[in-house]
Structures are given as structure tokens and as C-alpha cells.
VOBARO-406978 format. One record per atom (N, C-alpha, C): y, x, z. Coordinates in pm, whole numbers, plus 32768, in hexadecimal, padded with zeros to 4 digits. Example, Ala and Ser with C-alpha at 12.3 -4.5 7.8 and 13.67 -1.06 7.14 Angstrom:
2
7DC78527830C;7E3E84CE830C;7EB68528830C;7F1F850582C4;7F96855782CA;8003850A8313;
END
This chain:
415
112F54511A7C;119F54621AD9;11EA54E31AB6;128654E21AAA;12C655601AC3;134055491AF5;137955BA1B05;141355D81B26;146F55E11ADB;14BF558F1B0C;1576555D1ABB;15C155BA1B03;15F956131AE6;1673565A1B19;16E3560D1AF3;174C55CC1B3C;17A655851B17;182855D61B53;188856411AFE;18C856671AE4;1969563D1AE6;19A6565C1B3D;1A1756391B7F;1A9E563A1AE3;1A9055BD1A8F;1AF655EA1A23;1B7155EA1A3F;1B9F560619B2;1C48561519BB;1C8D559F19B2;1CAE558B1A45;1D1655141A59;1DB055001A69;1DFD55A01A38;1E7755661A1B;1E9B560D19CA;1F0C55E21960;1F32564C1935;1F6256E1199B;1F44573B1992;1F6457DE19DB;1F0E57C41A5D;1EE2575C1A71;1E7F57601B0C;1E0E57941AEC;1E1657F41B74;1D8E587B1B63;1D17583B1BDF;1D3358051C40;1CE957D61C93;1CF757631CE5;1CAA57251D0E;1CE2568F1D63;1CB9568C1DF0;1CED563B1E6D;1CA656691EC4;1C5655C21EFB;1BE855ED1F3C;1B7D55781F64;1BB7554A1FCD;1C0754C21FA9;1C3254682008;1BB354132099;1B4D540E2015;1AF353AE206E;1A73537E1FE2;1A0D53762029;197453731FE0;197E529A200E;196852761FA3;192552001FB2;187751E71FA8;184E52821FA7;17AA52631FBC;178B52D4200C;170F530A2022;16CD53602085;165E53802052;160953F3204D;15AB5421202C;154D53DD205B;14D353B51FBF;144653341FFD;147D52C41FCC;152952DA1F8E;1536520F1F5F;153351FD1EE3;14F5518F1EC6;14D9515F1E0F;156A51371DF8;158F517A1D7E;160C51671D53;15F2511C1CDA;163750D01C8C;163750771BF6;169E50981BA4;168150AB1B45;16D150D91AE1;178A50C51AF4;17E650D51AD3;183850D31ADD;18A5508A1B6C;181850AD1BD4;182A50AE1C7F;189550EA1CB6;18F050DB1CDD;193B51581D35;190851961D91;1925524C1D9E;18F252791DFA;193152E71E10;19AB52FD1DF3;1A0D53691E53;1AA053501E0B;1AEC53431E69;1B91534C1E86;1BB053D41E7A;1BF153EA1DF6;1C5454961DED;1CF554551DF7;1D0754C71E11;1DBB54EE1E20;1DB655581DBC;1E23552A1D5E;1E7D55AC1D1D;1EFE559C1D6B;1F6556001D3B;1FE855F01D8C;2053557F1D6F;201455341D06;204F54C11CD3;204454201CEC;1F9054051D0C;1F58539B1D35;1EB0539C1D47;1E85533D1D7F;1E04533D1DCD;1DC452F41D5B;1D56533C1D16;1D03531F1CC8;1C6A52F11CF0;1C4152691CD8;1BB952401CE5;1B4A52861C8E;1ADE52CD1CB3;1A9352F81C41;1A1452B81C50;19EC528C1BE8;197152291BCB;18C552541B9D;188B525A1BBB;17FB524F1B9E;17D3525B1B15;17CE52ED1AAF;17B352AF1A0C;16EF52701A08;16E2529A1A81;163452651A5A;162652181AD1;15A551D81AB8;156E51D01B3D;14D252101B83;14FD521E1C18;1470526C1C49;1484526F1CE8;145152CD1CFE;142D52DC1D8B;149953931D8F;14F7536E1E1B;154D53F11E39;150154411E75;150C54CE1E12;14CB553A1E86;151D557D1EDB;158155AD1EAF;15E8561D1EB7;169755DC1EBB;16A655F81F2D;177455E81F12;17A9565A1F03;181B567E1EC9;1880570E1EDA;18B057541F4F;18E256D91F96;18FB570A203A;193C568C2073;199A56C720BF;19B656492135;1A67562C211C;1A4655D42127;1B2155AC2135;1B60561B2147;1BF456072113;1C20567E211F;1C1A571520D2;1B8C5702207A;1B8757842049;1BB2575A1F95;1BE957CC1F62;1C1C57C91EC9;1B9858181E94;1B8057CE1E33;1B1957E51DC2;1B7157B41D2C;1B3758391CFB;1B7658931C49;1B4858211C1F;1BA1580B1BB5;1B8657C81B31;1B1458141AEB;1A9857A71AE1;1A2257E01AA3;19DC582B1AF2;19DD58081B3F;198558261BD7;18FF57A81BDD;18BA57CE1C4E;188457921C5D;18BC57271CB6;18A256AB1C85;18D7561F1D18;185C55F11D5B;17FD55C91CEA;177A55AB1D34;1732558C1CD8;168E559A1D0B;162955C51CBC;15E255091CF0;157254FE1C4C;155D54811C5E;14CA54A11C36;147F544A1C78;13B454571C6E;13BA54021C17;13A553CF1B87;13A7537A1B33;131D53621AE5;12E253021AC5;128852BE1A83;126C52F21A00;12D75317199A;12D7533E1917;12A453DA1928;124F53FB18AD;1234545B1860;12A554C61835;129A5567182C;12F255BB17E0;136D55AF1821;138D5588189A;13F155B118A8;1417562318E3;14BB564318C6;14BA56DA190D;14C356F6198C;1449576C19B0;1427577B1A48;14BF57DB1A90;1467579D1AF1;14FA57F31B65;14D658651BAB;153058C01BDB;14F259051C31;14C558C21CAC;147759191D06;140858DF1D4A;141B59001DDE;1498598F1DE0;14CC59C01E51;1506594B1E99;14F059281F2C;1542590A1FA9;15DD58E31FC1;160E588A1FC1;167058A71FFA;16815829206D;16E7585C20DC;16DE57E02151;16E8576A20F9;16C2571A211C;16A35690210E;16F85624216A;175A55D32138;17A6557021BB;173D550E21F0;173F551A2275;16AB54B2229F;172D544122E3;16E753BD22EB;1724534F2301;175C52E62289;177C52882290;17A7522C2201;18615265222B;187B523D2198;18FF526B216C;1961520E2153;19AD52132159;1A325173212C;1AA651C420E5;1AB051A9206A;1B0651F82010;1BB351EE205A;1BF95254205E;1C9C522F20A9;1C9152482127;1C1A522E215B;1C2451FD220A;1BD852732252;1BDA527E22DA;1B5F52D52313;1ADB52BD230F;1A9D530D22E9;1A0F52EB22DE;19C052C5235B;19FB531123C6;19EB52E12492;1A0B52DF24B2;1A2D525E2529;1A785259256A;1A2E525025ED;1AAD52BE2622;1AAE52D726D3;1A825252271D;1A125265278E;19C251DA27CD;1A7851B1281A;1A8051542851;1B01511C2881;1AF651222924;1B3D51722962;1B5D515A29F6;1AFC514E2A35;1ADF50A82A30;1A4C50692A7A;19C450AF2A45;19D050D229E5;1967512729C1;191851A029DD;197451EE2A06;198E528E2A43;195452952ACD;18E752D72A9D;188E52F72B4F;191D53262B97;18EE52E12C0C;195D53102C86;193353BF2CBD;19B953FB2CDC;199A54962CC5;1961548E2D63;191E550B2D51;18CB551A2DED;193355152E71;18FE55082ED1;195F55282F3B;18DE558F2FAE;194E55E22FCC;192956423041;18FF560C30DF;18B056133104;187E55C93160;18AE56143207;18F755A0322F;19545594329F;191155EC330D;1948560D337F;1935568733D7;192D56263423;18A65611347C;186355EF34D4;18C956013563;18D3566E356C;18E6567A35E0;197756723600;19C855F03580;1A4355EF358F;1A4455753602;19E7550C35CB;19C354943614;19B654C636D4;1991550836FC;19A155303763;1A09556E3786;1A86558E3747;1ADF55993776;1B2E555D377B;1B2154C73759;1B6C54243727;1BF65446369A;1BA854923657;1BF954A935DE;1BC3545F357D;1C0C542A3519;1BD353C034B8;1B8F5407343B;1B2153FD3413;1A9B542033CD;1AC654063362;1ABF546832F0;1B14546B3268;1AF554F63222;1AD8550331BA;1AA5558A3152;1B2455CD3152;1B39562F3114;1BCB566930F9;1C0D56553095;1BB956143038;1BD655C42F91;1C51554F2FF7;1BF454DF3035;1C3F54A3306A;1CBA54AE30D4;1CB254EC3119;1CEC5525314C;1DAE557030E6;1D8555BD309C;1DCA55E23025;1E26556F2FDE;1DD2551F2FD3;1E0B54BB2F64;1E5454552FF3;1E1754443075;1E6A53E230E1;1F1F541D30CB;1F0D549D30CF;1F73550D3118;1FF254E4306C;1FA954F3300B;1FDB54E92FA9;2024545B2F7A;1FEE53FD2FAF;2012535A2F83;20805359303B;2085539630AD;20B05372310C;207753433150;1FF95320314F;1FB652C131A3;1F6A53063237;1F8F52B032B3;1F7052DB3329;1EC552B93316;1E815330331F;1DE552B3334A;1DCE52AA3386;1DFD52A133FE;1DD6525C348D;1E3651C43468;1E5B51993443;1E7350FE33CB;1E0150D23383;1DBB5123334C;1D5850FD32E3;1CC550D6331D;1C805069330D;1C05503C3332;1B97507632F4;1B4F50993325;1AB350F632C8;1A83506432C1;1A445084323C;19CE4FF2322D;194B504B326A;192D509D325C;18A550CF32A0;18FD5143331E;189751D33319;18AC524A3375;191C5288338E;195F527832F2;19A652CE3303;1A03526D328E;1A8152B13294;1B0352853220;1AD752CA319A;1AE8527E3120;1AA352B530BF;1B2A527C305A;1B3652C12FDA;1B79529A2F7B;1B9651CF2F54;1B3951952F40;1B1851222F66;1B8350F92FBF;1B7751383022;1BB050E53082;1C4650D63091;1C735141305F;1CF9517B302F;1D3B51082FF8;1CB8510C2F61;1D0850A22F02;1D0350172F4B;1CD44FE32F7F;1CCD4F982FDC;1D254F5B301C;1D644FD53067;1DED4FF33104;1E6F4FDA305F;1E4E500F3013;1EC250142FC4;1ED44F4F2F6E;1E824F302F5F;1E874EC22F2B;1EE14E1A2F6C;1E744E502FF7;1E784DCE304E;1F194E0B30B7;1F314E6430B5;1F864EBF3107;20184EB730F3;20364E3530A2;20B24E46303C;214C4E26309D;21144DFC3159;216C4DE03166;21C44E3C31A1;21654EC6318D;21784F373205;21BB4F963198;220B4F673113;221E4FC030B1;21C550203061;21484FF9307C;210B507B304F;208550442FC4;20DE4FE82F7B;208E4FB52F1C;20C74FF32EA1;2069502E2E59;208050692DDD;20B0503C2D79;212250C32D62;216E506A2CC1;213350512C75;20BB50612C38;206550352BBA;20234FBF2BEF;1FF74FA62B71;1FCE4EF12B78;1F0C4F182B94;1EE24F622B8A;1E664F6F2B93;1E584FE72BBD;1DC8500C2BF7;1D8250942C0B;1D8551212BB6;1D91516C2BE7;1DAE51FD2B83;1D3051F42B09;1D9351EB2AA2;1D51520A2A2B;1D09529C2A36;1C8352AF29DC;1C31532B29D9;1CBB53762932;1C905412295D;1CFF545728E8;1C9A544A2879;1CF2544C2824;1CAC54082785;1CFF549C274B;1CA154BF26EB;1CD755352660;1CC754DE2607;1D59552325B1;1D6354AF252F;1D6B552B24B8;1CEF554A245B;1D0A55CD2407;1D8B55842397;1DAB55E62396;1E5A55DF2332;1DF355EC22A9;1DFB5584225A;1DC855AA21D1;1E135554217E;1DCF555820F7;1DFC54D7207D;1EA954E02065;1ED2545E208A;1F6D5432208F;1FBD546220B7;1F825438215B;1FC6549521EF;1FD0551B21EA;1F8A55732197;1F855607217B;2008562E210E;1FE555D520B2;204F55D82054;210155FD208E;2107555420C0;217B554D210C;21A155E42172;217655EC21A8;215356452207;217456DE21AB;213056FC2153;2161577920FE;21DA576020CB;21F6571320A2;228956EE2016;232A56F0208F;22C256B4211F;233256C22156;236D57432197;2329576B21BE;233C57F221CD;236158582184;2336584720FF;234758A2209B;23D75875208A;240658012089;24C057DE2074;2517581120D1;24E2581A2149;2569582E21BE;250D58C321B8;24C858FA21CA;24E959B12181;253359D72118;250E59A4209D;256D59B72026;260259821FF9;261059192054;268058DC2039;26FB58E120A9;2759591820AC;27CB59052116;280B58842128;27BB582D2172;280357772160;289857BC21AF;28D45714218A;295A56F921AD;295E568E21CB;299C563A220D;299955AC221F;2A2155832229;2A4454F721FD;2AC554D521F9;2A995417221C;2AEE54072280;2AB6536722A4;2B505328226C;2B73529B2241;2BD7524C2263;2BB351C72261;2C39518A22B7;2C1050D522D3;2C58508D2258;2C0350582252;2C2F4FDF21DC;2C494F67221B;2C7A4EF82209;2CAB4E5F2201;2C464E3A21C0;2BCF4DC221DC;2BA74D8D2175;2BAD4D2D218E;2C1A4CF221D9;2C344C3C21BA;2C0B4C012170;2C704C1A2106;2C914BE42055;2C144BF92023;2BA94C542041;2B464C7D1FD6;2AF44C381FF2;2AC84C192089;2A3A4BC120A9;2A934B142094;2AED4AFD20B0;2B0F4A5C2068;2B074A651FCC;2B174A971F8E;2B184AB41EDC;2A5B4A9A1EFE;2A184B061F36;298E4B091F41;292C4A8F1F4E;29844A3E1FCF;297149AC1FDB;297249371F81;29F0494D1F51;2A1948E71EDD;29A249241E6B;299B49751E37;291D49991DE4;289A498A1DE4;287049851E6D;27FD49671E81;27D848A41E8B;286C48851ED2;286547C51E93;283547971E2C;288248011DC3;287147D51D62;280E48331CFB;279B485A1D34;273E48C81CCE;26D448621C87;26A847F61C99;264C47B51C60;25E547F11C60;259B481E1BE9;24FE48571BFE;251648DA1BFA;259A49201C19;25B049CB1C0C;25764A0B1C85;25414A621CA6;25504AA01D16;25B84ACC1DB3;259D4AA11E1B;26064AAD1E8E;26344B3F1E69;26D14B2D1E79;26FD4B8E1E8E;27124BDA1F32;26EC4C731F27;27094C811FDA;27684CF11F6A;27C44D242017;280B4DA21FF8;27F54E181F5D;27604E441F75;27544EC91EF6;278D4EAB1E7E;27894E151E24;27834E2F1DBA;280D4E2F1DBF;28494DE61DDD;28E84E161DEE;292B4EAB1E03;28DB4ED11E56;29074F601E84;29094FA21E02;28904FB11DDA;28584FEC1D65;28E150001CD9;28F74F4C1CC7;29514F571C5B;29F64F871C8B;29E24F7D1D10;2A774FD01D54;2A5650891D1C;2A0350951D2E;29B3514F1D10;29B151541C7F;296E50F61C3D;2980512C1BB3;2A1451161B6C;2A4C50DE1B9A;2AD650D71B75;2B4251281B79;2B2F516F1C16;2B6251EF1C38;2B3D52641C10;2AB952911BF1;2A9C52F61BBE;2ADD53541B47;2B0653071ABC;2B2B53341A54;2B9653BB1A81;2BE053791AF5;2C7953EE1B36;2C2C54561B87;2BA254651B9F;2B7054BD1BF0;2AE054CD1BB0;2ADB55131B26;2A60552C1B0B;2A1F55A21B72;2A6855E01BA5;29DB56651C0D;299A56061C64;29AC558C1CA8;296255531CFB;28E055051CA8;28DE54E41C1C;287154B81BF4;284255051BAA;2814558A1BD8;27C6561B1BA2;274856121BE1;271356811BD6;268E56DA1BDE;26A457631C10;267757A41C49;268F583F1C4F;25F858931C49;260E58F91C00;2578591F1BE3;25BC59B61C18;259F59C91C90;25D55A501CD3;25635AD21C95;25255AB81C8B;24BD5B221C63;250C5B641BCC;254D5B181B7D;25705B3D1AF2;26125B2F1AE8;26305B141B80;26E35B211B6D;26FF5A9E1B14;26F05A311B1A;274059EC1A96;273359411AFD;278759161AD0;27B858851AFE;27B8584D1AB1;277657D51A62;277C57541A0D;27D256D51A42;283F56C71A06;28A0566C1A28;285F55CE19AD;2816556619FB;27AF550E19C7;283F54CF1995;282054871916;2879541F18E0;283B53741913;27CA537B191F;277052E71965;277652FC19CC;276A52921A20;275252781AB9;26F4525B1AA2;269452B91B11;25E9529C1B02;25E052681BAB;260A52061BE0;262A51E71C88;259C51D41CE1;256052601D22;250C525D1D91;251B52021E06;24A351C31E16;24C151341EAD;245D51771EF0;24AA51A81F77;246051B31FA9;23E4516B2027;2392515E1FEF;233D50CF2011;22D550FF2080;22C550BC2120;225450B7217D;21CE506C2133;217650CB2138;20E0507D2133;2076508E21C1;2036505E21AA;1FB5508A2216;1F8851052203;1F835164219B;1F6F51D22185;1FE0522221A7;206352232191;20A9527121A6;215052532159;217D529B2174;21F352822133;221352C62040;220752312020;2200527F1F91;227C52461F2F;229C52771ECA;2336528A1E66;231352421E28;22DE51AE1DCB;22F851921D6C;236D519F1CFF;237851871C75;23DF51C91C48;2408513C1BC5;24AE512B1BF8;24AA50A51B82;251D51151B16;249351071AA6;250251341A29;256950F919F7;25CC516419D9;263A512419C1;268850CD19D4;268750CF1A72;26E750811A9E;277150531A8C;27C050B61A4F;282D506B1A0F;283C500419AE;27B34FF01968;27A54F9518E9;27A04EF51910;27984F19199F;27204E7819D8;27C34E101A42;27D14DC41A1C;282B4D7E1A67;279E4D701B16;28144D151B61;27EA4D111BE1;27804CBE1C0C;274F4C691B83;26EB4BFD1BA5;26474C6A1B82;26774C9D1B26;260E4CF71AE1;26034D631B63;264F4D8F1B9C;264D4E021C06;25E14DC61C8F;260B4D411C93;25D34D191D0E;25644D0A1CE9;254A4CD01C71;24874CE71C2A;24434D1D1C54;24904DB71C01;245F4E131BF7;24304E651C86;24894E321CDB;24704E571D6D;241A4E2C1DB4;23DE4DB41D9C;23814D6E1DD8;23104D931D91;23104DAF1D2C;228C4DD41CF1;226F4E5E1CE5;22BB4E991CFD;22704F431D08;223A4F311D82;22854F041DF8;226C4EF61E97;21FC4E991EBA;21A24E3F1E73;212A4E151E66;20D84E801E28;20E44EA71DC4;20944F0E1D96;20804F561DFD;20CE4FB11E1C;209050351E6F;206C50321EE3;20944F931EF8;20264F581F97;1FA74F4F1F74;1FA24F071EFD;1EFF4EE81EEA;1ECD4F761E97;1F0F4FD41EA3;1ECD50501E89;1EA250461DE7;1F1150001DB2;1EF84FC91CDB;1F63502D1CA4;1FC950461CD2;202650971C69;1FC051041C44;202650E91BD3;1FF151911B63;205852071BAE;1FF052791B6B;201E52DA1B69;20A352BB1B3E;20DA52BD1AD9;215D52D91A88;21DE52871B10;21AA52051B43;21D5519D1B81;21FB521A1BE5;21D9528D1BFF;21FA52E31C85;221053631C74;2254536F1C03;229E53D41C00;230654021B93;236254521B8B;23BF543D1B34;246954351B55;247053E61BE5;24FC53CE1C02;253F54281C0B;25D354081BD6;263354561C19;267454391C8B;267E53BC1CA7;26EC53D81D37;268F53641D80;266353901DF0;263353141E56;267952DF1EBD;264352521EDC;26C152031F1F;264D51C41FA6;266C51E12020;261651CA2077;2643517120F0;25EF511220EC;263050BD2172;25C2507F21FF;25E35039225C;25B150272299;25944FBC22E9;26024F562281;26364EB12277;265F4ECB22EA;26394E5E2362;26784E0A23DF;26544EB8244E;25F04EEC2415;25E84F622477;26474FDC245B;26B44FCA240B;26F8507A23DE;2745509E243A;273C505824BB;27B250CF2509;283E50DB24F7;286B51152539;2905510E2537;28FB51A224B2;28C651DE24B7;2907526D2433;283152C1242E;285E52BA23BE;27D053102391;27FD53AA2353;2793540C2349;278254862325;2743548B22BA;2728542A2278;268354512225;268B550721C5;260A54ED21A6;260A5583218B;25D8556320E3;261255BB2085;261055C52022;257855CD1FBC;256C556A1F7B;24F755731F32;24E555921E82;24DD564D1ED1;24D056BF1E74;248656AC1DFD;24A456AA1DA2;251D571A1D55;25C056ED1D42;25D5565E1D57;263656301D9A;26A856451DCF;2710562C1DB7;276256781E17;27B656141E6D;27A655AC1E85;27EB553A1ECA;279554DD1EDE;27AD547A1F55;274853E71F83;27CF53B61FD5;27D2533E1FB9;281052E11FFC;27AE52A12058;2814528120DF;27AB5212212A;28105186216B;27F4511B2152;286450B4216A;283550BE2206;288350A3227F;284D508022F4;28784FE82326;283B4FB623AC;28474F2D23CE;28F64EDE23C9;28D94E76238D;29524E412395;297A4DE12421;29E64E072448;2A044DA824E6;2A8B4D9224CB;2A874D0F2524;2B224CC32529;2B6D4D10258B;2BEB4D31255F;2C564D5425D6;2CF84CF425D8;2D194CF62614;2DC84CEF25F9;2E1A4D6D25C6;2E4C4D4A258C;2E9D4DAA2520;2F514D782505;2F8B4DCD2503;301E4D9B24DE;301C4D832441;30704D0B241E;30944CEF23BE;313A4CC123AD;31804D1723A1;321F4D1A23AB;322C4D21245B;32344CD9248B;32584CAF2515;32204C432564;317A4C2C24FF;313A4BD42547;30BA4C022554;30904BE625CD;2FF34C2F25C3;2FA84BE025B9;2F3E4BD62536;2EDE4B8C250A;2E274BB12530;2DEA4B6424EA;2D5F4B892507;2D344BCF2487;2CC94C472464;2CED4C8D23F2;2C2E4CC123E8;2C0E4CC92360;2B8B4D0A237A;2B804D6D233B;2B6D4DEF238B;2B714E77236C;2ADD4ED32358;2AF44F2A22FB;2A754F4922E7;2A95500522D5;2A5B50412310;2A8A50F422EA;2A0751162277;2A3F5158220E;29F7518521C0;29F1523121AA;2971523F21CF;296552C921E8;29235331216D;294B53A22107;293353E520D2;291A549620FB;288D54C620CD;2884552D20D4;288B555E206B;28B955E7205D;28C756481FC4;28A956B71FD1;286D570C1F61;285057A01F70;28F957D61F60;290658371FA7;2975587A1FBC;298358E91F5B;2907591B1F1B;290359821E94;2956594C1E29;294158C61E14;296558721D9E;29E058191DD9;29D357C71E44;2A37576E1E41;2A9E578A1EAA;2B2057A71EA0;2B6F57B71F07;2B9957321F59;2BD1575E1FBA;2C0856D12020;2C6F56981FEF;2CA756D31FC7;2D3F567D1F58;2CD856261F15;2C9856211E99;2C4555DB1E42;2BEE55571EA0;2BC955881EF5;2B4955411F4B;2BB054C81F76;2C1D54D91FBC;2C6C54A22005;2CC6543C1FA6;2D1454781EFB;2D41543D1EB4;2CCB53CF1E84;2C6753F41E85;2C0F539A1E1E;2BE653231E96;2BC253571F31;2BB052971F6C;2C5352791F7E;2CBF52961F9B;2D1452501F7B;2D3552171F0E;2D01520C1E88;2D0351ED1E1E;2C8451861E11;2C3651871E7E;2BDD51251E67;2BD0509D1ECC;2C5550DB1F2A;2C9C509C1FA2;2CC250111F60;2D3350621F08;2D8250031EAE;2D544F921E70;2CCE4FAB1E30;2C924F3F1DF5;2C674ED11E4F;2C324F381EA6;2BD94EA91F17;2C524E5A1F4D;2CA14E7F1F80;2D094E471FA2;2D654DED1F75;2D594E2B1EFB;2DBF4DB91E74;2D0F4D681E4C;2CDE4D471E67;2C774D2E1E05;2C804CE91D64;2CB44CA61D5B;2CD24CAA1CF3;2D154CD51C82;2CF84D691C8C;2D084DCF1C5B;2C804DF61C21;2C1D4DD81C73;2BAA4DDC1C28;2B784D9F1BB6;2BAE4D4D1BA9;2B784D081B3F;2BE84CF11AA3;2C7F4D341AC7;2CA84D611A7E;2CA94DBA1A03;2CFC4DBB1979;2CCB4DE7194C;2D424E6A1939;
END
């Protein structure tokens, strides 16, 4: 029998440390050779790391949330083979409980679960003064919801929480039935780690470093979603077209007259890279969090290839498969929120970046057309820009220039 030190390698170029998303094993479990057994984060993507032996776990690094060095220790393995190299022998906490790589390792018991909190035991000698028998918890919380308790029925001695929920349930005709659909949830802590940490730093770190600007305008997209229609009649085995990929070739089209909006800014070294490719960030909802896939070179790809390409990064990084490379790189990101965008969005810039578009919901209105008012489907498209790099003249010339296209649509496909 000896000890495998299994050594946290180098999993992406200039990355110095990764942080422990989540343990898929627990100290005491037989692991098999090329087993998974811990979820890292670099700042790029969530790496599975695998089992090079098999044995019995003595030792983990630590607990979610914490960053461990490249060439660190990740975890130590009790193994069967001869000569191998021993580990140190020192302590460190140990995560007790089983682990689920991505996810929480525990979860909070639910509501019904949660011992009921004590209650203070009612003053005797209220009952003799024909005052209604009630703790001051209850009492507190009557005063707080409105509730008279000389209304409320004790199931036993005295009025107890219980009974509350009770008066509140069956009580609905006296107004005093609660806006929620069920009983007070118990408070749950959710530690910020992995993804959610990520997001959470990058965003912050942008609206400190960056002076946004925002510039909204309404577009017409009559003409564009019937063109959209008629295209999709007729796509055969191509992919449905929705709104983006269109948008997209409206953006790469416009760009050439406004290279500062498809830059980079590296403020630390003073210098701005004005990109000749459209590298177009989507910004995509997962169950984990909000993440960028990145379709290269988007100007190269007509609109059938765009919508592909859109559907398949946006499977990937649901099922948690994109690569690294697949997530990072863009220059300009384009963010939406389909049927949910709201009348005008803010989005905030995803640094080093200096611009994000966000399309918002499209709705029918009446609209003049010469002297007749028609039915019209309008959509506001909202851009943010760093103000270091991009002025409001530019921001403002470039979606009116991308106005034009959607509007003429067939302009898009012009040559």
C-alpha cells in the first residue's frame, strides 16, 4: 500500500490557480482509475479532473470555493501499487458528506423540515383576566400580519403559530389570506462560488472600470420578421431562423464604418485593438449562470451558418461541453432576452470590450404610414459603450446604420 499525491496540473495557458467548484467524491470512497473527482474553475471554463489511479481517498484540498496553485496538492490517493510517491502526512480539513461536481454539496432541509422555533410560554395569569393566551413570538407576528386574536381559534391552551397559519389559510374571506402560495420558507445561504463568483467579479470589475453610456432606438421590424417568415417556409433541413442571426449580419455589416466599437481595451497598458474579425459573444442563460460563448468570425458565415452556430454553442454550455477556447476571445457581445427583453435594456459591458448590444421585446403598435395608421412591429435596440473609447456620435451613427439594414432588409443580403 502507498500514497498517490495527485497534483493539481496545468490546465490552461498563464493559469496560476483554479478554484474547487465541487468534489464528486468524499474521503473513505474507492475511486477507479480515470473516475472523476473534482470540478475546477479557471477564469475561462470549468474543468473535470479525473482519477490517474485507482484507490481508496484519504485527503481532499479543501472545500468549494477555495483556489488551489497549479501543482498543489488536489488529493491524495491510498493505492494498491508499490514505490509510489509518498505524500505528506500533515492534516488538512477534510469535506465530510458526498459531493456533486457544479452543484451544492448540501442542501438546506426544506421548510417542512425545520424544527419549529421554540415558543415562550404564555402568562397564566392572562387567562384570568379574559385576555387571549399567546407567547410574544405570536403575539409579534399577529400584530405584524394584522391579525385580531380574539378572531383566531386556539387548537389547544393557548394561540400558537399553528394556529395563525391556520386563521390565515381558511380566513380568506376576511382579507387576511396571504400573498404567497405556501408557508414561510426557512432562510437558505447560497455560498457565491465557481460561475456565480466569476460573473459576480467580471461584473463589477466593468461598471468600476468602465464609464457605460447607453443609447436605445426603435426600429420597424415589419419587413424583417415577414422576409424571416418567408425563410423559414422555405429552410428545408437548415436551421430555424429567430431574430440573432439576422441581427448579427445587420452588425457585421455595419461595423467596417465604425471600427472603435469592435475593439478591446487593455486599460492597464493604454492601448485599444481595433479587431478586423468579428469574434460575436452570445450571451447565453444556463443553470449555472450566465456564460459568453464565442462564434468565430462571424462575418465569414452567412445567416444559415450563424443560426448553427448559435444553436450549438448554446447546447454546449448548457450541457456544461464547450471548450475553453468556445469562451473566450470576443470582441463585441450581443445580448438578448427573446420574448422577455423589455421595453429598453442597460446591459453592462463584457470587459475588455467596449460595447454589447441587447435587442429588446418586439410588440405590435399602430404607426403612421403617410396618412394612414397601420399595424407595425417594433422592436428598440439597446447599446452600451465605454465612453473612454467610444463617443455618442459613433454609438448612435453605428445603430442607425444598423436601423437601416433591418428595415430595408434586403439590404442584407446584398452585395
Amino acid at each position: 500500500m502507498a500514497l498517490f499525491t495527485f497534483r493539481l496540473p496545468d490546465i490552461g495557458e498563464g493559469i496560476a490557480e483554479a478554484e474547487i467548484v465541487g468534489w464528486h467524491v468524499k474521503v473513505g470512497d474507492r475511486v477507479e482509475e480515470d473516475q472523476p473527482i473534482a470540478d475546477m474553475m479557471t477564469d475561462k471554463a470549468t474543468v473535470e479532473m479525473e482519477s490517474p489511479v485507482a484507490g481508496t481517498v484519504v485527503r481532499l484540498a479543501g472545500e468549494p470555493g477555495q483556489q488551489i496553485a497549479i501543482g498543489s496538492m488536489l488529493v491524495e490517493i491510498e493505492t494498491e501499487r508499490e514505490g509510489e510517491t509518498p505524500a505528506p502526512t500533515s492534516p488538512l480539513p477534510s469535506r465530510e458528506g458526498p459531493g456533486v461536481g457544479g452543484e451544492r454539496s448540501e442542501l438546506a432541509p426544506t421548510f417542512e423540515e425545520q424544527p419549529a422555533p421554540p415558543e415562550a410560554t404564555p402568562d397564566p395569569s392572562l387567562r384570568e383576566k379574559g385576555e387571549v393566551l399567546a407567547s410574544p413570538a405570536v403575539r409579534a407576528r399577529a400584530k405584524q400580519l394584522g391579525i385580531d386574536l380574539a378572531q383566531v381559534k386556539p387548537s389547544g391552551d393557548h394561540i400558537r403559530h399553528s394556529d395563525l397559519d391556520a386563521f390565515l389559510l381558511y380566513g380568506a374571506g376576511q382579507g387576511y389570506r396571504p400573498a404567497g402560495r405556501s408557508a414561510r420558507r426557512a432562510d437558505e445561504e447560497v455560498k457565491v462560488i465557481g460561475l456565480r463568483r466569476r460573473i459576480a467579479e467580471n461584473m463589477a470589475a466593468s461598471k468600476r472600470a468602465i464609464p457605460h453610456f447607453s443609447y436605445v432606438e426603435e426600429i420597424d421590424v415589419t419587413a424583417l420578421e415577414e422576409m424571416r417568415e418567408q425563410l423559414n417556409a422555405h429552410r428545408g433541413d437548415k436551421p430555424k431562423l429567430t431574430l440573432l442571426p439576422l441581427l448579427i449580419v445587420a452588425i457585421c455589416r455595419a461595423l467596417p464604418d465604425f471600427p472603435m466599437l469592435n475593439a478591446r481595451y487593455d486599460d492597464e497598458a493604454g492601448v485599444v485593438t481595433r479587431h478586423g474579425a468579428v469574434h460575436m459573444g452570445i450571451a447565453t442563460q444556463t443553470d449555472a449562470g450566465l456564460m459568453v460563448p464565442v462564434i468565430r468570425d462571424a462575418q465569414d458565415r452567412n445567416v444559415w451558418q450563424l443560426a448553427a452556430e448559435i444553436k450549438r454553442l448554446a447546447d454546449a454550455v448548457r450541457a456544461g461541453k464547450a471548450r475553453s477556447d468556445e469562451l473566450s476571445g470576443s470582441t463585441l457581445t450581443l445580448t438578448s432576452l427573446g420574448p422577455l427583453g423589455g421595453v429598453a435594456t442597460t446591459p453592462v459591458i463584457n470587459r475588455p470590450e467596449v460595447a454589447i448590444i441587447g435587442p429588446n421585446r418586439i410588440v405590435e403598435r399602430p404607426v403612421f404610414r403617410g396618412k394612414e395608421v397601420v399595424p407595425a412591429k417594433l422592436m428598440n435596440l439597446s447599446i452600451s459603450c465605454d465612453h473612454r473609447v467610444v463617443d455618442g456620435w459613433d454609438a448612435a451613427s453605428f445603430v442607425q446604420a444598423v436601423r437601416k439594414l433591418l428595415e430595408t432588409p434586403v439590404l442584407l443580403f446584398a452585395d
